[in-house]
Steps between C-alpha positions, in 0.01 A plus 500: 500500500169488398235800517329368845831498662618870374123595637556341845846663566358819410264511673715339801704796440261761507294395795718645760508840331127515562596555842785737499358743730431274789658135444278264704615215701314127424544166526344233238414121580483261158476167486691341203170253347736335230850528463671308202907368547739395176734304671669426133542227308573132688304678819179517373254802610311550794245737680345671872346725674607759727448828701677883449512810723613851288547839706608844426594754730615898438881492708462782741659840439606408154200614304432402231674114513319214614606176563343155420499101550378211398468128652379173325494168602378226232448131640581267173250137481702257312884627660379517858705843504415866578639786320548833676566836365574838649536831271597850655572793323381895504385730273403893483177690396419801372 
């Protein structure tokens, strides 16, 4: 793991304890401009472009937990297939 990626997760990791006192709800739209596929060797590679939707939410009367999700949905050019991915998981500040 290079140094960039050690940055990002820290930073990933430290954003929500910014808000410890008062976790804020939001939803984020991205849309995916390039996304690059390995199908391995004999498949040959291939590549899309796609949309995401992120959220967090504080979970009510269990201060200080939050929960979180993410959805992605990547539309392939060469493969005429779509890939789809959906990650949950929760997390405490402060």
């Amino acid at each position: 793991m290079n140094k960039l990626h050690l940055l990002a997760v820290a930073a990933l990791l430290a954003a929500p304890s910014a808000f410890a006192g008062d976790m804020p709800k939001a939803v984020v739209v991205g849309y995916l401009a390039n996304v690059g596929v390995d199908r391995g060797s004999g498949f040959g590679d291939d590549d899309g472009i796609g949309i995401g939707v992120r959220g967090w939410a504080a979970i009510p009367d269990m201060a200080p937990f939050f929960a979180h999700g993410e959805y992605q949905t990547v539309s392939l050019d060469k493969f005429n297939q779509d890939i789809e991915s959906l990650r949950i998981g929760g997390g405490m500040v402060g």
